[in-house]
N, C-alpha and C positions, 0 to 999 in steps of 0.2 A: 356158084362158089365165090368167095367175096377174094375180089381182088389183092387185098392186103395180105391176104393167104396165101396166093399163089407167087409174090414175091420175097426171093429168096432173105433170109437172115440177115443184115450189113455184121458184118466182123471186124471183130475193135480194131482200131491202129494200134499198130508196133506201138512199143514204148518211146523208140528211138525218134520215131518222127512227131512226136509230141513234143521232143525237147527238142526238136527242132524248131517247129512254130513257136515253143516259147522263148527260143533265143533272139528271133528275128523279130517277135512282140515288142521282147527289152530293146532292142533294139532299132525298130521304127520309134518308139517312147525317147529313148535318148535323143533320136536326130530330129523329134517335133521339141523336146526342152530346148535344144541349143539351135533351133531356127528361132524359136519366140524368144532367147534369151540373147539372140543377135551374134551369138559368138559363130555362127555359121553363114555366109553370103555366096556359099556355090556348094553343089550339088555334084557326086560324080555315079552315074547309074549305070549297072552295067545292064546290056542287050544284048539282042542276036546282032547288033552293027556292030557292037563295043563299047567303050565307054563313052557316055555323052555328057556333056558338064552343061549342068543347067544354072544359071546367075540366078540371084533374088533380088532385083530391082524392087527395091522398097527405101525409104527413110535412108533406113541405114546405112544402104550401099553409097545412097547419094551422099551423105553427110562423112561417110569415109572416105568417098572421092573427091569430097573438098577439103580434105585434114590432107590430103596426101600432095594436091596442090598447091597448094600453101608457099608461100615465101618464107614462112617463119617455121621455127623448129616447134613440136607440139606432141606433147608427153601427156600420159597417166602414170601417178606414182599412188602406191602405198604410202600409209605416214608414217613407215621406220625407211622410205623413198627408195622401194623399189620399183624400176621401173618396170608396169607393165605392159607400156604400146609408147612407141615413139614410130616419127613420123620419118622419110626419108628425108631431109631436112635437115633435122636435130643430128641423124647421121653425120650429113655434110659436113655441118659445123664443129663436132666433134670427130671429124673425119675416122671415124671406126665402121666397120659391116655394121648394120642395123640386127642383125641377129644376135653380135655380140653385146649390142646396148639395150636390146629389152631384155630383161630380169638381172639385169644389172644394177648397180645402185648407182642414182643421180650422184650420190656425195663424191665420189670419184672424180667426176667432171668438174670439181669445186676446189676453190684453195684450202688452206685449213682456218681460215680466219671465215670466210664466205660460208663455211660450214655453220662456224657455231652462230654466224646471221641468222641461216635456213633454222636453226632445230627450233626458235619461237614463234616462227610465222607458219610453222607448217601445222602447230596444233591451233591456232587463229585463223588461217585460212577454211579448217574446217567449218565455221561460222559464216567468213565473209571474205570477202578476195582481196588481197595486195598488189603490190609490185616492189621490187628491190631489182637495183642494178649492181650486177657480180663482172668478173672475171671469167668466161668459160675456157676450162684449160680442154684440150685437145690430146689425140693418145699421143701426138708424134712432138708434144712439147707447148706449141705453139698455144695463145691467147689471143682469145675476143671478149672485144666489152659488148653485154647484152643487158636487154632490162626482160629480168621475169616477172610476168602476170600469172599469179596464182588465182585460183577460184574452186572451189570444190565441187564435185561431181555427184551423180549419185552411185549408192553403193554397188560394189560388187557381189556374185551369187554367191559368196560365201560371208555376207553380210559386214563386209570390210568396209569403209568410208574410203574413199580416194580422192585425189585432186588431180584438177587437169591443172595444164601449166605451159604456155607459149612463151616463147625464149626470142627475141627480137633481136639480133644484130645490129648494136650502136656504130659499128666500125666506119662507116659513111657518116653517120651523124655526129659521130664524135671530130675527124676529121673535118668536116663545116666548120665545127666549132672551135676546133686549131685555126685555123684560119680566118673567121671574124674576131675571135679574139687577137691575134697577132696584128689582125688589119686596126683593129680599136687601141692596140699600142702604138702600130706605127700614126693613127693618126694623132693620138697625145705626146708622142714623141713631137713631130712634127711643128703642132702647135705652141707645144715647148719653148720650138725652136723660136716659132713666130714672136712669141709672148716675150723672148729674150729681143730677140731683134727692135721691134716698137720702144721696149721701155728703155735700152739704148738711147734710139735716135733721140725720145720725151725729154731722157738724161739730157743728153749731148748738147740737143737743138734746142726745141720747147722750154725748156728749163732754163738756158743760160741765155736764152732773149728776153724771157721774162726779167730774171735775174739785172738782164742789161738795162730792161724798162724801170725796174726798179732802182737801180742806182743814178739814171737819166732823169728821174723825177725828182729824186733826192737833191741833185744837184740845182734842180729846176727851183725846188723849194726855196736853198739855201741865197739863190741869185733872188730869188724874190723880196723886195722891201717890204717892209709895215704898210704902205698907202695901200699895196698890193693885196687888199684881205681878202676879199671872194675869190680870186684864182689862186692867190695862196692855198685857200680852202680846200680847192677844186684838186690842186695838184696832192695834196695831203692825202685825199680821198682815193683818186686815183692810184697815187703808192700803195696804200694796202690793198685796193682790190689786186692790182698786179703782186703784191706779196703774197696774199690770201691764194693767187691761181698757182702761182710758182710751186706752193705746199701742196696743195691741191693733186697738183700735175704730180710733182715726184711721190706721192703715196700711191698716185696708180701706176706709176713706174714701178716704185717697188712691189707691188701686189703682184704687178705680169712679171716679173724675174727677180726676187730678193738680193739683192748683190750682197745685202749681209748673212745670207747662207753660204755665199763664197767664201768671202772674206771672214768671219768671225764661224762660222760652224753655227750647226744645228740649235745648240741652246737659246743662241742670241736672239736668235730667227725664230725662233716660237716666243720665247720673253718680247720682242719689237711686233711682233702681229698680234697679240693678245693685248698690249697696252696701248694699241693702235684701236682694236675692237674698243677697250673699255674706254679710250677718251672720245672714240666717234657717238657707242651709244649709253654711255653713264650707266653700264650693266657692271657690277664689282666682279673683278676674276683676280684668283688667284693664282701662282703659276709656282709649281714644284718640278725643279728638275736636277736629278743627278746627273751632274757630270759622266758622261759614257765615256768609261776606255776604251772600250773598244767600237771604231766611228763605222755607221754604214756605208755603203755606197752612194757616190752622187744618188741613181736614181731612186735610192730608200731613201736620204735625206729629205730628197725632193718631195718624193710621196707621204712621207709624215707631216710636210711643213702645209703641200697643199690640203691633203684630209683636216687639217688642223682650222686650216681659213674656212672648207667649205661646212665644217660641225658647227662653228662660232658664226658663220652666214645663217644657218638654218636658226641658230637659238635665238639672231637678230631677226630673223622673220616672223617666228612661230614659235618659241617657245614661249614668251613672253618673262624671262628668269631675272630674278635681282641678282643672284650669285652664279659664279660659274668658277669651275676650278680643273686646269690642264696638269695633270701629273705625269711625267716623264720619268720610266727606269729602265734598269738593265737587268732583268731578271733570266738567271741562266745564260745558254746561247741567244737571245729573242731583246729587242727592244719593244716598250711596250709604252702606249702611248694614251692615257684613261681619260675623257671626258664628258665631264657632268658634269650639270645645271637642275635647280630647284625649282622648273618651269612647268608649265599645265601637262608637259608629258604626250601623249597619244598612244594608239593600240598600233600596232605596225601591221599586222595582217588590214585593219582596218586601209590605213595610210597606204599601202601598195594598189588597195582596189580604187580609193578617190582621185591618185593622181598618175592613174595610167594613163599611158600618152603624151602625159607632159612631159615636155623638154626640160634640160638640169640635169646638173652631175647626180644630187641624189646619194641616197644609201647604194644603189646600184653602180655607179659610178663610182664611187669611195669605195665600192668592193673590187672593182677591176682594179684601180690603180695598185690596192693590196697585193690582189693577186699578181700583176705584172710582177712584184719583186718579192714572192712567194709568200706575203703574209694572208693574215685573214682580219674579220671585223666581227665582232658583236657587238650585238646593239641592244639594248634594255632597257624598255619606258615603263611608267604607269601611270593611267590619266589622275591628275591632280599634285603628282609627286615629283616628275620631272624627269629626265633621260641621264641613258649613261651608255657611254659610245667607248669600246675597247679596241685598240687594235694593237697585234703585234704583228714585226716582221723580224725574219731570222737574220742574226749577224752571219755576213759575208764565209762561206763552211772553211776558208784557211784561218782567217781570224780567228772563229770560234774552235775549231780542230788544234788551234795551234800553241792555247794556253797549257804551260805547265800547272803543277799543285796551287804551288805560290801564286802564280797570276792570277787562278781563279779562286783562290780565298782572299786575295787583293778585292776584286768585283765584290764578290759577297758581302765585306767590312763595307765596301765603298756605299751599298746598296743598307746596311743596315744602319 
């Protein structure tokens, strides 16, 4: 008898335990999708012990285990910037649960100016990566300055583009930089100081010996007879050189501390160092200045008079210019301070890379001093055409706060 005979029937399975194996099909199928699609890094199965959690030490756990490490705060967003994974980190700094920050919107964390920054960079990010420095506001009020690095990612399973995004806390760096700044005022303070003291004593001492050699000579001349002609000569000769060092001496006097910025005000002091520049190098300037009603402070006087010497130093080194013209106004709250020259010009991104490292005030220098008394500088060349050096700084906020109607359609008329 053939054996397959004498084995009983198999009888079909229930229906129930069919949709049983197919539940747990779909279901092994789900949890191989979201291992290969990473959204899954632990395992929980249960047994006869219980539940055992198994890790998937691969890539990806590692590469989360260094997002999570991190010093810095470290997001994925949507590009209407939701957030989809933030790091505990990004928590920190925006001191909220991490649960309540992911699928939340970044723009929250944002001012409303910082906002409408974000909404162009984030469809150019998709391309190629940035960085912009914001404000990140915190849920409990509080503000950090950070620099975000934008870079895009690749998409998500629902075929979404996203960007990662690291959030850096400037708060320490910004701080340094409170403080070498502050150090770079007190040492041009300082020097100031120096620069006043010297052209003093130059005044005081230097000056009125020479002054005394020069009237000692004169006298010397006058006792001299006609027989007397070579020493005559001599002594003649002698007078002007000691006249020639006296002028000499007192223009680097006035260079290291204008005393006519004390005494006459601002206008004069830019009119006497401009006509000083055009008799030293036969370069023609012109000089337009409204009279300001309203006066800055010493140390804004001070820093327009010096940026003014060290534009007209650079046009005497380099720029090679037959004309130059300093124009002084008062436009609005702001004194503003324009010059240009008709000289060969340069590229400035160029001119920052050939003269790093060298020592000299500089456009860098001319920007600190701005900044010290809240102004700023632009500067605008073209090779062949010549340069044009802008700077304003704001009037004193009670002066400017403090004009009625009439005062300031006064400025206005005065101005046009």
């Amino acid at each position: 008898m053939n054996a397959a005979l004498e084995r009983p029937a198999s009888r079909p399975a229930p229906a129930s335990e069919l949709i049983e194996v197919h539940l747990r099909l779909a279901e092994a199928e789900a949890a191989l999708r979201a291992i290969r699609s990473g959204d899954v890094d632990t395992l929980v199965v249960a047994g006869k012990l219980g539940p055992q959690v198994f890790t998937l030490q691969g890539a990806e756990h590692a590469y989360r285990l260094l997002i999570e490490s991190m010093n810095e705060g470290a997001l994925t967003l949507t590009t209407d910037k939701m957030i989809l994974y933030a790091n505990q980190c990004f928590a920190k700094m925006v001191k909220c649960p991490l649960k309540q920050v992911m699928g939340s919107s970044f723009r929250r964390f944002l001012s409303a100016e910082d906002r409408n920054t974000l909404r162009p960079l984030m469809m150019r990010t998709i391309r190629s990566g940035c960085k912009i420095q914001v404000r990140l506001h915190a849920v409990d009020g509080s503000q950090m300055p950070v620099q975000i690095s934008f870079g895009p990612t690749a998409r998500s399973g629902l075929n979404r583009a996203t960007v990662g995004i690291v959030v850096t806390d400037l708060t320490e760096a910004r701080r340094m930089e409170n403080l070498l700044r502050a150090l770079t005022h007190r040492v041009v303070q300082v020097q100031e100081d120096e620069r006043g003291r010297v052209a003093l004593e130059l005044h005081d001492g230097i000056t009125q010996l020479l002054c005394a050699i020069v009237f000692r000579t004169q006298a010397l001349i006058a006792s001299l007879s006609a027989h007397d002609g070579p020493a005559k000569s001599q002594a003649k000769k002698l007078r002007d050189i000691a006249g020639r060092t006296a002028k000499e001496v007192e223009r680097i006097s006035r260079n290291l501390r204008p005393s006519v910025l004390d005494q006459l005000g601002l206008v004069a002091a830019l009119r006497n160092a401009s006509a000083d520049f055009s008799d030293r190098t036969g370069v023609a300037i012109k000089v337009v200045c409204t009279q300001l009603i309203l006066q800055l402070t010493a140390d804004g006087e001070l820093t327009v008079y010096r940026i003014l010497q060290e534009a007209l130093r650079n046009v005497e080194k380099h720029a090679r210019a037959r004309h130059v013209t300093v124009d002084l106004t008062q436009p609005d709250a702001f004194v503003q301070l324009v010059i240009k020259d008709d000289g060969v010009g340069f590229d400035p991104d160029q001119s920052r890379v050939k003269r790093k490292g060298k020592s000299g005030l500089g456009l860098l220098g001319m920007r600190e001093r701005a900044n010290y008394v809240g102004g700023s500088i632009e500067l605008k060349s073209v090779l062949r055409t010549g340069t044009e050096l802008t700077m304003r700084i704001p009037l004193p906020t009670r002066a400017a706060g403090g004009l009625d109607r009439r005062q300031a359609s006064a400025v206005r008329r005065g101005l046009d």
